[in-house]
N, C-alpha and C positions, 0 to 999 in steps of 0.2 A: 515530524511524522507521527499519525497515531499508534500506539502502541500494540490496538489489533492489529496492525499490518506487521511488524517489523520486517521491514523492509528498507531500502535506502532511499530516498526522496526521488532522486534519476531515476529510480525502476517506474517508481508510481508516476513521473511525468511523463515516460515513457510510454507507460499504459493510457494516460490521456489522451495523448496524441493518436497512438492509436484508435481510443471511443471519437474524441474530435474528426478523424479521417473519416469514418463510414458516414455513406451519403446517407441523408435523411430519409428517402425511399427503398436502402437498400431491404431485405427481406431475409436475408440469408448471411450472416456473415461464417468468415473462415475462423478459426482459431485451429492457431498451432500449436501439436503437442511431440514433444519429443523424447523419444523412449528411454534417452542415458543422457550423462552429462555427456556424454562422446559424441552421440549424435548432434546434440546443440553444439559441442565447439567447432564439429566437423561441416556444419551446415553456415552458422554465423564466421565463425573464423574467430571470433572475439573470445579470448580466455579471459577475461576480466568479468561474462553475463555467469550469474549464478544460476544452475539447474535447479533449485529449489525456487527461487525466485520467480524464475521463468512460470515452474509450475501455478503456482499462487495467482500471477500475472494472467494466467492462460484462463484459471479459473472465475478469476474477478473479470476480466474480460468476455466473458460469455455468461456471468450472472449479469452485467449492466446490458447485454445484447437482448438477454431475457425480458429485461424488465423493459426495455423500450418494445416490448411485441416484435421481439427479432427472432429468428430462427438462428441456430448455432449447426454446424458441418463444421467436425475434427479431423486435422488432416494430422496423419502423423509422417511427422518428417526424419528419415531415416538417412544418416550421413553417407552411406554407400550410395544407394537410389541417388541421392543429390548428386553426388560427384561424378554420380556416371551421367547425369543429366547433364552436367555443366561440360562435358565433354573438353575439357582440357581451358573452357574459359576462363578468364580470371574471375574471384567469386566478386561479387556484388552486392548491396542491400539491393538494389531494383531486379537484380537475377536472382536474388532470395522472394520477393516478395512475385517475380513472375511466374517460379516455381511451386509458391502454396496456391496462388489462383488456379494453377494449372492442372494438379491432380482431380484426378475419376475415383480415387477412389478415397471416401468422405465417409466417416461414422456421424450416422444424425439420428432425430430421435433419443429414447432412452441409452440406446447404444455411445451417443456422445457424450450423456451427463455419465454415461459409468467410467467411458475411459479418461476423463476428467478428476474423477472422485467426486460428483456433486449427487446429492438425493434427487428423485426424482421431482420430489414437490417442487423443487425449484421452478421448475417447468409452470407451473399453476399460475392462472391470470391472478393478475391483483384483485383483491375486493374496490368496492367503491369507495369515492373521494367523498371527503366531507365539505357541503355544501357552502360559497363562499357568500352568507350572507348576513345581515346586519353593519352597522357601523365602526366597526371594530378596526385597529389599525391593522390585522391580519387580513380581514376580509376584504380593505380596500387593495391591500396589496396582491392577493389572488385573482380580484377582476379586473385589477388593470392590468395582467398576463392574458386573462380570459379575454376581453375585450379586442375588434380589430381595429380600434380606430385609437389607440391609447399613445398618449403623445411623451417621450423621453422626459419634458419638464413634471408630466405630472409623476412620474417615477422617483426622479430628483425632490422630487415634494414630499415623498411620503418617505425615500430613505432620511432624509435631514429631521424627519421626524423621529422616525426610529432612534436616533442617535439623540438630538437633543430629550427626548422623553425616556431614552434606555429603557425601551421595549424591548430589549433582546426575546422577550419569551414568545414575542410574537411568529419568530423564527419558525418555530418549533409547530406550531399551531397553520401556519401557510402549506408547511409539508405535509399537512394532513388532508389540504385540500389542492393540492398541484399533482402531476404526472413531475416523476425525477425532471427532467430535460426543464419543465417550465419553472422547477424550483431552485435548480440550480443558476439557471437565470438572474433570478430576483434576488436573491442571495449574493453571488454573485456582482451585481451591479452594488448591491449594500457593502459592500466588503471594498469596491474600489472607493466610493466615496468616504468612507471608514479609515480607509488607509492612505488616505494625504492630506498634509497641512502646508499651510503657505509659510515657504523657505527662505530666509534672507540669503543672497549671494551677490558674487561683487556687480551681475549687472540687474540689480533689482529681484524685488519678491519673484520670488516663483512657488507655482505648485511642485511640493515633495511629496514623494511616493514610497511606503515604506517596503525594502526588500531586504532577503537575507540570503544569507550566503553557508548554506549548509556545509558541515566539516564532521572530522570524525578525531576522537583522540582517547588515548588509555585507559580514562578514567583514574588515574592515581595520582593523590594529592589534587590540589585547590587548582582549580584551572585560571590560566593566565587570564590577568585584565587586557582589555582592549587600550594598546596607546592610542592617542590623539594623533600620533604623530603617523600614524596607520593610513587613515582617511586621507591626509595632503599626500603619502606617497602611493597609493592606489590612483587617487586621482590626476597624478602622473605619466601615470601608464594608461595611454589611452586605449578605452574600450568602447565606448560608445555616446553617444549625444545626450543620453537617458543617464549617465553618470559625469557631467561634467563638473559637479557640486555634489557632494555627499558627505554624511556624517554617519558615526558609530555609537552604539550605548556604548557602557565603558566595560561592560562585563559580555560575557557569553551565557547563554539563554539554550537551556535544552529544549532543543525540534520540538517534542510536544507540547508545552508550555508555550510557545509561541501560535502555533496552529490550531489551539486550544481555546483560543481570544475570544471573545464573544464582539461585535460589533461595537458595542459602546466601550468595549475595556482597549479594543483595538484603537478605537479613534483618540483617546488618552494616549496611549504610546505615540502614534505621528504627534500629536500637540508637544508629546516631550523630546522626542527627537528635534524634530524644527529648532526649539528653543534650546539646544545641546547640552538638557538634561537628562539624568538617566530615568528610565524610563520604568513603570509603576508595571515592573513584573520580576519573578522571584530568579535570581541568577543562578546559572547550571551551578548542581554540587559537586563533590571532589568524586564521587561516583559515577558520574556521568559520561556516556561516550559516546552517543551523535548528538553534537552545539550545535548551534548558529551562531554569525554574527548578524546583530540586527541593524541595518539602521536605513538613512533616508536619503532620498538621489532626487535629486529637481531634473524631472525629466516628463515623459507620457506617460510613465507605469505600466506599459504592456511588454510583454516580450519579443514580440515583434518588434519594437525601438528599439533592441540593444545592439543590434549590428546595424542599423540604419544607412550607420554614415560611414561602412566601412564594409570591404570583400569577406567573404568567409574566412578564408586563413586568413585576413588581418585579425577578424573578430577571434577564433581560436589562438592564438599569438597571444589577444590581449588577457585571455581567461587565463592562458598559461602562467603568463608574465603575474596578475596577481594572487593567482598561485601559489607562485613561487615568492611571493613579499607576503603571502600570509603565514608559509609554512616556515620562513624566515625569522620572523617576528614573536609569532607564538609558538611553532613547532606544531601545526596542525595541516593536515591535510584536506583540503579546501574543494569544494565542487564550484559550478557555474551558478553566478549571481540570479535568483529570482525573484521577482515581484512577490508582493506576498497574497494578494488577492488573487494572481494568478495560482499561485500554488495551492493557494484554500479551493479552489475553486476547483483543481484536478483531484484534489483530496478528497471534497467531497464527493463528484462524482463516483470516486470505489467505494466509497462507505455506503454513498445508496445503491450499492449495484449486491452488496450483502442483508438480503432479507431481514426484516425487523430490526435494523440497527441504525440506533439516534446518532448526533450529532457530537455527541459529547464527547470522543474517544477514547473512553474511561475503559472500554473494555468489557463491559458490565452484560455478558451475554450466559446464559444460565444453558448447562449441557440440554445435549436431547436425549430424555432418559431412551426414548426406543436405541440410540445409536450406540448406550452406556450398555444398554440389557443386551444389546447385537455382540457388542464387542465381549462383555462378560461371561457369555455363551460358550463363543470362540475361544477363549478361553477353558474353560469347562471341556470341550472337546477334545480339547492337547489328553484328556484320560488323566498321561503324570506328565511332569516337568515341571517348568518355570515359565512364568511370566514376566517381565520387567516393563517397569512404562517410564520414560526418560521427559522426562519435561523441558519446557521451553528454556530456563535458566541450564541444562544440561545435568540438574539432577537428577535420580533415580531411584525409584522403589521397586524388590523384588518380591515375588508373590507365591508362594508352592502348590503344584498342582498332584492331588492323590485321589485317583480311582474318581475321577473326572469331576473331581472338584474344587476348588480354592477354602481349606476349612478354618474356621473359628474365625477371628479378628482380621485374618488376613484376606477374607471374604468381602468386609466391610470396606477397609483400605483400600481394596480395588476397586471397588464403584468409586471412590472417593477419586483415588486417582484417575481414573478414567474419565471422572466428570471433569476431573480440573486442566488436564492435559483436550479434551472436545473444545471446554469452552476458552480457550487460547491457543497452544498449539503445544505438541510433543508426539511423541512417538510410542507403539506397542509394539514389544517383540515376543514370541510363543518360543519357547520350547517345547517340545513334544519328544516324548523320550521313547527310541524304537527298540522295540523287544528283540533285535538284533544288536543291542548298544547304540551310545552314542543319541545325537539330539536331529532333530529336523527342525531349524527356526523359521518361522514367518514370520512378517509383522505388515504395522499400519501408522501410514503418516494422517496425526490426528488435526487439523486447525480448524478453528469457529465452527466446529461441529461438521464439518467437512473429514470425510472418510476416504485415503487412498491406498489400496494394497501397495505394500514395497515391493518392487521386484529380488530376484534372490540377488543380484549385487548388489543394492545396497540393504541388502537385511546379511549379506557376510560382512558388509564393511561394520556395522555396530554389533555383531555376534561377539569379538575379540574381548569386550567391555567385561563383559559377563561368564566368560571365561572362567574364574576362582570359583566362582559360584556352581559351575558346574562339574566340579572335580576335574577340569583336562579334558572332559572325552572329546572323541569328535565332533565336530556339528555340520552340518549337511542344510547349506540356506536352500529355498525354495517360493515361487512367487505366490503371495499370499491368493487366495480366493475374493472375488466381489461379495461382500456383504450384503446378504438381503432383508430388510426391514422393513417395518410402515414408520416412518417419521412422524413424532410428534408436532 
């Protein structure tokens, strides 16, 4: 997964499906928003969905609504309301989802990007595309999207190009001239034929499709190799027609590092899988703690294939069962098998639904000074106290507030921090010291320049932190204010 998101791989397929479900006429979509983690467990029934998660989700999901010229309506879903709605039914995802269509009462307009935490800009139509024209292997590939009469072989034609010629940068130059939706398409289709080679198995060649099997583990010490002896006993436990033949690298491979592929580096890997060699990419280090395992299945390579030939709880049975031989084997804890140009393809989708940001998922997004001078303001206002800003890794720097100002070096240091926690993710917390004693905290959850007030629970659940810092007194959390700014 990319590193802007950190998130778990499920969430963001999750969110796919989701952007996949809205009809292509619709005008208006819902996004749910929920006020606590209590309200989400209270609503979904699932303690395993992370509230933070959610949130991100809720937001990425109504920037990709944006950008297809959709209108966004915030329902926010409140776990009492619900339960009194459900009136004693058993809860449901289809009584969930009949529940968010069903409310009156909807935040839209500017009113939805706040209770979101998104700038208003977001809202802004895009500029224009750039023109698909000369001979270029970009430009052919924009107007054979453009075109109504463009036939699959000649798609096939220019991706096999792409790859034999490792054009990759042409990539990059298409997206400048497509609408998200038509880019991810062509993309898309480049990445399925990228991602298979022809498989020897015992009843003749077949096409292999490369997928991987996202996991999570410690990070401490050298992570386990991949046995051979792995792939014959998966392939044991039946899961589906799309894996009757399958093979593994011999290592684990960190989620970014695989999703990170470029089409022609990806299409070397299937050539080295097939061949059940290891494959020409750098192996997760002893640091690392969301892997994959990579490897290749003679099958359709959709996702739709993997329960083909089998009932739902057969198919859930069989995810369990290798599961259960992975965490067996290496001691990792294993998700559900996916294709990998499936997964590139839901990936991309969220990275184009966040404004101005490439393909690369380097992370490489530079703060908005309006939202750095917003936030260092607000700060400025606390008169005295503290400030702290907790960054994405869960370090922290604190900052002193006298006579409503942050003075000398520790002045600098907070724009610093503050640019660096905007352009990834962390958190601000205020102290403000009351001339009755004791503190009032607020703060802001900071990600890719997205700005959300914390409510006062959870600005008391991180107040404890900072505690020594503040000699014991009392603190008194409170729900931050919406920040108002012009984004740059």
């Amino acid at each position: 997964m990319p590193t802007i998101l950190r998130m778990s791989l499920d969430a963001i397929l999750g969110l796919g499906d989701f952007l996949y479900g809205q009809t292509p006429d619709a005008e208006i979509v819902r996004i749910a928003e929920f006020p606590t983690a209590e309200d989400l467990l209270a609503v979904t029934g699932d303690a395993e969905r992370d509230w933070r998660t959610e949130q991100l989700l809720s937001r990425l999901a109504a920037l990709a609504a944006l950008r297809d010229r959709m209108d966004i309506a915030v329902v926010r879903l409140e776990g009492a309301a619900y339960r009194q709605w459900l009136g004693g039914r058993p809860n449901a995802p289809a009584l969930q989802a009949e529940y968010l269509q069903s409310r009156t009462e909807v935040l839209t307009g500017a009113a939805a990007l706040r209770a979101l935490g998104l700038p208003l800009e977001v809202a802004k139509p895009l500029g224009k595309l750039r023109p698909a024209v000369g001979s270029s292997l970009a430009a052919r590939l924009a107007r054979w999207v453009m075109r109504e009469d463009s036939l699959p072989e000649e798609l096939q034609s220019l991706a096999a190009e792409l790859l034999q010629k490792r054009q990759d940068g042409a990539i990059r130059i298409v997206q400048e001239m497509l609408e998200p939706e038509d880019f991810g398409f062509i993309t898309h289709a480049i990445d399925e034929m990228a991602a298979q080679a022809e498989l020897a198995t015992p009843d003749g060649p077949r096409p292999g499709f490369v997928f991987l099997i996202p996991a999570v583990r410690a990070g401490e010490g050298a992570p386990p190799a991949v046995p051979a002896s792995l792939a014959a006993r998966l392939a044991g436990l039946k899961l589906g027609g799309a894996f009757g033949h399958i093979g593994f690298a011999p290592f684990l491979i960190e989620t970014d590092a695989i999703l990170a592929l470029t089409p022609s580096q990806l299409r070397l890997v299937a050539t080295a899988l097939a061949a059940a060699e290891p494959p020409p990419v750098q192996p997760a280090g002893s640091a690392a703690t969301e892997v994959a395992l990579l490897g290749i299945a003679a099958g359709a390579g959709e996702d739709g294939d993997l329960d083909s030939e089998e009932s739902e709880a057969a198919f859930s049975a069989g995810v369990q069962a290798w599961g259960d031989a992975i965490e067996e084997e290496l001691g990792l804890v294993a998700e559900e098998p996916v294709f990998l140009s499936r997964a590139r393809d839901i990936l991309r989708r969220v990275e184009l639904a966040i404004p101005d940001e490439g393909m690369d998922g380097e992370g490489g997004l530079e703060a908005d000074e309006a939202a750095v001078a917003a936030l260092a303001h607000y700060v400025a206002e606390a008169g005295q106290g503290l400030a702290a800003v907790v960054f994405e890794d869960g370090a922290s720097e604190t900052y002193g507030i006298a006579h409503g100002q942050v003075p000398g070096d520790d002045a600098v240091a907070l724009v610093h921090g503050l640019a660096e926690a905007l352009s990834t993710g962390g958190t601000l917390l205020v102290f403000a010291q009351r001339d009755a004693g004791g503190f009032v905290v607020t703060g802001y959850e900071l990600v890719r320049n997205v700005i959300r007030p914390l409510s006062s629970a959870e600005a008391r659940a991180m107040a404890p932190e900072f505690a020594q810092r503040l000699g014991g007194a009392p603190v008194e959390p409170a729900d931050a204010p919406m920040l108002e700014y012009d984004p740059g």
